[in-house]
C-alpha positions as CSV (number, residue, x, y, z in Angstrom):
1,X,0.0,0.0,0.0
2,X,1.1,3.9,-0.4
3,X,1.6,5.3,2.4
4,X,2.8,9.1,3.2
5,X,6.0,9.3,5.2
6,X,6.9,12.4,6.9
7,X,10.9,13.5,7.2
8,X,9.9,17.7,7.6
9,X,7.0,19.9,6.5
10,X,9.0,20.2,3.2
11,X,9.6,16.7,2.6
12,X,6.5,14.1,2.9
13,X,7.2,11.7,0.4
14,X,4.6,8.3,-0.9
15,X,6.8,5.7,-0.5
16,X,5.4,1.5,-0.4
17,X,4.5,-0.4,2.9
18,X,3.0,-3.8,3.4
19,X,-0.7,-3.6,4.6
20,X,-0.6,-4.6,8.3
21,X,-2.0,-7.7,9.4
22,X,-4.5,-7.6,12.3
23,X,-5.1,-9.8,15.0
24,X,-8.9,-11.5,16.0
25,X,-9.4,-8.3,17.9
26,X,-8.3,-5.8,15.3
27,X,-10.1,-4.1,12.6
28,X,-8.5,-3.0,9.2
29,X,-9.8,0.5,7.9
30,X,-9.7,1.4,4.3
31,X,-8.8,5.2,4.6
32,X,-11.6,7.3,2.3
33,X,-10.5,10.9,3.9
34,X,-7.7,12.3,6.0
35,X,-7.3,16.0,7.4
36,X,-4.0,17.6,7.8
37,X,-3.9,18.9,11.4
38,X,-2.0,21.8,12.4
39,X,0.4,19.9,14.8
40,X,1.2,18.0,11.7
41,X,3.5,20.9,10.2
42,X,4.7,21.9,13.8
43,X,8.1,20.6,13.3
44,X,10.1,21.5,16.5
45,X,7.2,18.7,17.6
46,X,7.3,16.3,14.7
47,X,11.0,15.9,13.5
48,X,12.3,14.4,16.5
49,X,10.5,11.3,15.8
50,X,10.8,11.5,11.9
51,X,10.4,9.9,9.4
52,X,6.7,8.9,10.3
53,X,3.4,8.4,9.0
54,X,1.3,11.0,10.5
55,X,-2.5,11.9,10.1
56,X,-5.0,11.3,13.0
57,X,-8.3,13.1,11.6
58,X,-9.3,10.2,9.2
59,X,-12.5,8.4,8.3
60,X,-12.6,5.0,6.3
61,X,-14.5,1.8,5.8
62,X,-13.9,-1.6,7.6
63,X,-12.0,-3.6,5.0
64,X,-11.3,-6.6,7.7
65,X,-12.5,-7.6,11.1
66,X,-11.3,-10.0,13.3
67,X,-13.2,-12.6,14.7
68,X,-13.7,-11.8,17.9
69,X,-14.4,-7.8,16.7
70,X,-18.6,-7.6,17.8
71,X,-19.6,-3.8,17.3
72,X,-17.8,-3.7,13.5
73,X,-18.4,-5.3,10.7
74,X,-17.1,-5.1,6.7
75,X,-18.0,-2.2,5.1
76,X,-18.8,0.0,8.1
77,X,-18.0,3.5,7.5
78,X,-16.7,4.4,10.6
79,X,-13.7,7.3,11.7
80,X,-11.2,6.7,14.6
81,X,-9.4,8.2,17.5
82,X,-5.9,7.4,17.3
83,X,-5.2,7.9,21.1
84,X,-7.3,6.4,23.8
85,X,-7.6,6.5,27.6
86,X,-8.0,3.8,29.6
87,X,-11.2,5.2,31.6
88,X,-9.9,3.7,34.5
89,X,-6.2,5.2,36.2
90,X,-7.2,8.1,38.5
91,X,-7.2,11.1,35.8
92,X,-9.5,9.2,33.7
93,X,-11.8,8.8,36.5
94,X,-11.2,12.7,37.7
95,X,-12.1,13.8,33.9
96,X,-9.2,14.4,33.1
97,X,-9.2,12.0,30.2
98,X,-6.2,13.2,28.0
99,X,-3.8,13.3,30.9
100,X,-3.9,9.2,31.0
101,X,-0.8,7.2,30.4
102,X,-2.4,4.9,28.0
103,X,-3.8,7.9,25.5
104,X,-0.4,9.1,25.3
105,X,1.1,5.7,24.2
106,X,-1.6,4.3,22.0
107,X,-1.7,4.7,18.1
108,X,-3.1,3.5,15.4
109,X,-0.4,1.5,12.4
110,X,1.1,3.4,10.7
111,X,-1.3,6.1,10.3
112,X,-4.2,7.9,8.5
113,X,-1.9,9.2,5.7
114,X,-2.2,5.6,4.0
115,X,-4.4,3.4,2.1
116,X,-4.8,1.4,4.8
117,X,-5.0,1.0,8.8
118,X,-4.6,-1.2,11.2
119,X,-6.8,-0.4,14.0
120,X,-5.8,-2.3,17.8
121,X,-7.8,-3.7,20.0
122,X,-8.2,-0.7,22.6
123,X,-8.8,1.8,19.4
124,X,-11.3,-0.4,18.2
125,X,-13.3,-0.6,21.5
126,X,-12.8,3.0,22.8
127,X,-12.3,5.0,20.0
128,X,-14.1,3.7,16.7
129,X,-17.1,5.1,16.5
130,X,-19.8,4.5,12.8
131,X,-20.5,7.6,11.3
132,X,-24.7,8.4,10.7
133,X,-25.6,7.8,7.4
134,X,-25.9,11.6,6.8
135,X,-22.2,12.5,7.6
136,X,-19.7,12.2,4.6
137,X,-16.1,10.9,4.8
138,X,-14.9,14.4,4.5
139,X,-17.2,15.5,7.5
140,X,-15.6,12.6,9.7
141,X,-12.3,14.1,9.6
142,X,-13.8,16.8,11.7
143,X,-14.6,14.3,14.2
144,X,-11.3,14.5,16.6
145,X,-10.6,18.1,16.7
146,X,-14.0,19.1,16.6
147,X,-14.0,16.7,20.2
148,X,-11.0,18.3,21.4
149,X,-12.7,22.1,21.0
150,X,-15.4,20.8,22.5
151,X,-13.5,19.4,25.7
152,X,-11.9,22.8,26.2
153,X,-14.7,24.8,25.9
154,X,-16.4,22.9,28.8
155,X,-12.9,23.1,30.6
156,X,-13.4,26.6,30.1
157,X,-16.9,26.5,31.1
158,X,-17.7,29.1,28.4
159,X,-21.5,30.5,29.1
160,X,-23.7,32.2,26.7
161,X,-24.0,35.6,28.8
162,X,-19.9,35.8,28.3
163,X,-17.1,37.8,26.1
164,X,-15.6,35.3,23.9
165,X,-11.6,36.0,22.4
166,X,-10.4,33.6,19.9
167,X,-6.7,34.2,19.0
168,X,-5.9,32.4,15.8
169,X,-8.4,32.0,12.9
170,X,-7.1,29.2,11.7
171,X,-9.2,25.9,11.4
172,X,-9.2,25.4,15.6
173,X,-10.1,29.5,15.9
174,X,-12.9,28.8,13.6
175,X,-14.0,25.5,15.5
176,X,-13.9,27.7,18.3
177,X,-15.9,30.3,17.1
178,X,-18.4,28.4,15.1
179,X,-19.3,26.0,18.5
180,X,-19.7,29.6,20.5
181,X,-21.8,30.9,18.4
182,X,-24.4,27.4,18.2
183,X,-24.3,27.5,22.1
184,X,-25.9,31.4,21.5
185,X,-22.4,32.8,23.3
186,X,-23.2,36.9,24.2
187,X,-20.0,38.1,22.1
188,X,-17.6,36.2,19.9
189,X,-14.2,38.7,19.4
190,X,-12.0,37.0,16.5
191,X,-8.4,37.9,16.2
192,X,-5.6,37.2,13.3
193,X,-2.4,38.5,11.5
194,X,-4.2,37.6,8.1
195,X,-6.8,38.9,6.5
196,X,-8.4,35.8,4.4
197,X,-8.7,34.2,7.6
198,X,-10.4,37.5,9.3
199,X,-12.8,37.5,6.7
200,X,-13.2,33.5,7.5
201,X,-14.3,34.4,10.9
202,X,-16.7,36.6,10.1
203,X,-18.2,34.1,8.0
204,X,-18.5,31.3,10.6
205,X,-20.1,33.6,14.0
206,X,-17.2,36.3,15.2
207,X,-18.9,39.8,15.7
208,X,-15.8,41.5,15.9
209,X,-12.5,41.0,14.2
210,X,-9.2,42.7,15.2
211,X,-5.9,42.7,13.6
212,X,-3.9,40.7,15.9
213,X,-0.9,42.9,14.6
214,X,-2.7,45.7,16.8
215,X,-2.8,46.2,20.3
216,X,-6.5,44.9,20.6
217,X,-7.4,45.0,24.7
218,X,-8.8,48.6,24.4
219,X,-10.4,47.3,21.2
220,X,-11.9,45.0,22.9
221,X,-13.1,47.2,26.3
222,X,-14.7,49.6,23.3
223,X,-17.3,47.2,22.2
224,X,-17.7,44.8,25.4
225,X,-19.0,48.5,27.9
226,X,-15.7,48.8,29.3
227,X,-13.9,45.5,30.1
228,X,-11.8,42.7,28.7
229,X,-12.9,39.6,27.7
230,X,-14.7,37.1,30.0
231,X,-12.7,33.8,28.0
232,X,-9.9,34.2,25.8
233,X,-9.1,31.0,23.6
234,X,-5.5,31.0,22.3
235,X,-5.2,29.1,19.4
236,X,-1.9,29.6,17.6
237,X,1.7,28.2,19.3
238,X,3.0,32.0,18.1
239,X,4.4,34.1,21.0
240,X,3.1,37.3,20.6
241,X,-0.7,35.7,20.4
242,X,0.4,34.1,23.7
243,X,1.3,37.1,25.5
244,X,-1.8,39.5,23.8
245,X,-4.0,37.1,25.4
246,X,-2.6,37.7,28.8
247,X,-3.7,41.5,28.1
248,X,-7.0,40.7,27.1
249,X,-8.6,38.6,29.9
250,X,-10.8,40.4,32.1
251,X,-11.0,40.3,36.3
252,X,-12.3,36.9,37.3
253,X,-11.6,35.7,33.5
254,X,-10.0,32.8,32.2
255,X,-7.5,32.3,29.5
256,X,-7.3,29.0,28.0
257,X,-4.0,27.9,26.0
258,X,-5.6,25.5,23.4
259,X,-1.8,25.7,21.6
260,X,1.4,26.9,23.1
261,X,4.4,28.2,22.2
262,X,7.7,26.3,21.2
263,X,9.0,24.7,24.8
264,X,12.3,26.8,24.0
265,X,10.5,29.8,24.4
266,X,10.0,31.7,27.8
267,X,6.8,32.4,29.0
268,X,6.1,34.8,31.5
269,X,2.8,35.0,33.4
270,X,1.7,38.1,35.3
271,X,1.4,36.3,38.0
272,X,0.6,38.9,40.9
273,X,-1.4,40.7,38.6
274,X,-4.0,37.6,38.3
275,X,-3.7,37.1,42.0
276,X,-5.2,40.1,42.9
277,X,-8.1,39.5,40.0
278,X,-9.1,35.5,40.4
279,X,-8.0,35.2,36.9
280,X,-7.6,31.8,35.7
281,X,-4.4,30.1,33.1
282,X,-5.4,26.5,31.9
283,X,-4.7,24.3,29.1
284,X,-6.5,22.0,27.2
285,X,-5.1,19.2,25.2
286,X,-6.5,16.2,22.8
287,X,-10.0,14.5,22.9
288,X,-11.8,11.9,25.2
289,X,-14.7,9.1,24.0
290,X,-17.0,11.2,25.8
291,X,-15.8,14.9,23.4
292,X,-16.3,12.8,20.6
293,X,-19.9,11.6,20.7
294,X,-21.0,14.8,21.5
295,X,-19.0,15.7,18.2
296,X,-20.6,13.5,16.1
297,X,-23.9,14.5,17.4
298,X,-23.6,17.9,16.7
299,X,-22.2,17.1,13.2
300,X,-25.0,14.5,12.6
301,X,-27.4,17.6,13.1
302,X,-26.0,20.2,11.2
303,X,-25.3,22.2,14.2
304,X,-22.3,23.8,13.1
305,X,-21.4,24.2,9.2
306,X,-18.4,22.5,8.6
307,X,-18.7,21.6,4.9
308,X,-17.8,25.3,3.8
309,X,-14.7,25.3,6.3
310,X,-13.0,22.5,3.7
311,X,-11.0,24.9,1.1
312,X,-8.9,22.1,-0.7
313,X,-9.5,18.3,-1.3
314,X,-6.1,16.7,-2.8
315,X,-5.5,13.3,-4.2
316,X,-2.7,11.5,-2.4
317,X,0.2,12.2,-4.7
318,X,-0.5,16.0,-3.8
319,X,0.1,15.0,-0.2
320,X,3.4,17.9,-0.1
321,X,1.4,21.1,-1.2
322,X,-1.1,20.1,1.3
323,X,1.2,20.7,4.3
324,X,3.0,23.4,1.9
325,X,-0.7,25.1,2.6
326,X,-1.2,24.0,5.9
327,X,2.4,24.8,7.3
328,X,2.1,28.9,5.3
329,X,-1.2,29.3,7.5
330,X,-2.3,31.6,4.2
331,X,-5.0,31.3,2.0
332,X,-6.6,27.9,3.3
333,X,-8.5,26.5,6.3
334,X,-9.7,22.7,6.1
335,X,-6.9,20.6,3.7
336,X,-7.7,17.1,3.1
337,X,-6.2,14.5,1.3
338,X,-8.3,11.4,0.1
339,X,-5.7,8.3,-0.2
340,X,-7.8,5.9,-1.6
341,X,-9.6,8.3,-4.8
């Protein structure tokens, strides 16, 4: 089978692999669609571990199943969750799903950019779930990270009567701002360095949109009667956005860091600052069974309109120019690549 194997964001090449083999408790997926996440073209985090076949937003059908496989069967059109918990260590059973042992060490062979994957036996009974009927391939790829907005969102116990900040307009900026504005969120404040993707926001539910080259916490207090916001969402690993989000949180606020800067970096917190004001700094990382469902729910009804967020659809030889488009953050949003068309 083709497979695409990653050496740098410059350098994803098709090369041959055998298909896997699965076991009586494994399922084989035939890969329809697979999305190119942004993590995929953050080198400083992939290259150590390169080469590798990435890709972990992918939908398929069931080309095998193993005997003792009961909720699958061949031809199921189903997507997958690369990492799992174990839903029973002490963080899973605290909720705090994505800090478990086992969802950092499970994975799924060799990867979704491939024909074909094997799916093991803890994948297949925590995180394979069918897609409905009325959900396409290209719709399942929204699946996972649609799950993990969702899980930082309730981390951040977002409410409707609240000042939302998004920093970074990218595809997880737009998730962000697209599931605020379905849950009827007061004020959704949209912020970028790029224009196309400014105008992208204002298309999927941000009421305001700031330059992000600007200084934007008076911005913000101009349109919001005087204050900051209530949530700010960062959403890009780039310094600055980090530390313009520490500016724009309001008294008794809460910034959540949905992606961080490069762990070389230094990041300074104002720390006696948010003392004095009950502000609160979390993080939010990765999905949980529970994030998912809830995901495909909200996709299975339409909730949020993720169809028009897919700007390019690529064949699997043009695998390169899509992380060339996903790695220049430019003039696209939603890049999948369909190894099996």
């Amino acid at each position: 089978m083709r497979v695409a194997v990653y050496y740098n964001n410059k350098d994803v090449r098709i090369e041959e692999m055998s298909i896997p083999e699965i076991n009586d408790d494994e399922i084989l997926i035939k890969t329809m669609a697979s999305g190119i996440c942004g993590t995929d073209v953050l080198e400083w985090y992939r290259i150590k571990k390169a080469p590798l076949v990435l890709g972990h937003e992918f939908s398929g059908i069931v080309e095998k199943a193993g005997k003792n496989v009961k909720n699958f069967k061949i031809g199921d059109r189903v997507m997958v969750s690369h990492h799992v918990p174990c839903m029973k260590c002490h963080y899973c059973l605290n909720n705090h799903h994505t800090a478990c042992e086992t969802l950092h060490k499970t994975n799924v062979d060799p990867g979704g950019f491939s024909e074909y994957v094997r799916i093991p036996k803890i994948n297949v009974e925590i995180g394979t779930f069918k897609l409905p009927e009325n959900v396409s391939f290209e719709e399942g790829t929204f699946i996972e990270p649609l799950g993990t907005v969702i899980r930082a969102q309730r981390l951040a116990n977002l409410k409707e009567n609240q000042t939302l900040l998004v920093i970074g307009s990218g595809i997880s900026g737009l998730m962000h701002i697209a599931l605020a504005k379905s849950k009827n969120t007061k004020k959704i404040v949209a912020v970028d360095i790029n224009e196309y993707r400014l105008n992208a926001a204002k298309r999927f539910g941000a009421d305001f949109v700031f330059d992000g080259k600007e200084s934007i916490a008076e911005e913000i207090k101009k349109i919001n009667d005087g204050r900051l916001a209530d949530v700010v969402i960062v959403c890009t690993g780039a310094m600055a956005a980090a530390q313009q989000g520490l500016k724009c949180v309001d008294k008794g606020g809460i910034i959540l860091f949905f992606a961080v800067p490069r762990p070389d970096e230094k990041f300074e917190i104002p720390i006696n600052d948010f003392w004095r004001n009950e502000i609160k700094v979390m993080t939010s990382y990765g999905a949980a069974p529970n994030d998912l469902i809830e995901s495909i729910e909200l996709i299975k009804n339409k909730k949020i309109n993720l169809q028009d967020m897919i700007t390019h659809k690529l064949k699997f030889d043009e695998i390169q120019e899509g992380f060339r488009l996903v790695a220049d953050a430019k003039d696209s949003l939603k890049v999948i690549v369909e190894p099996n068309e």
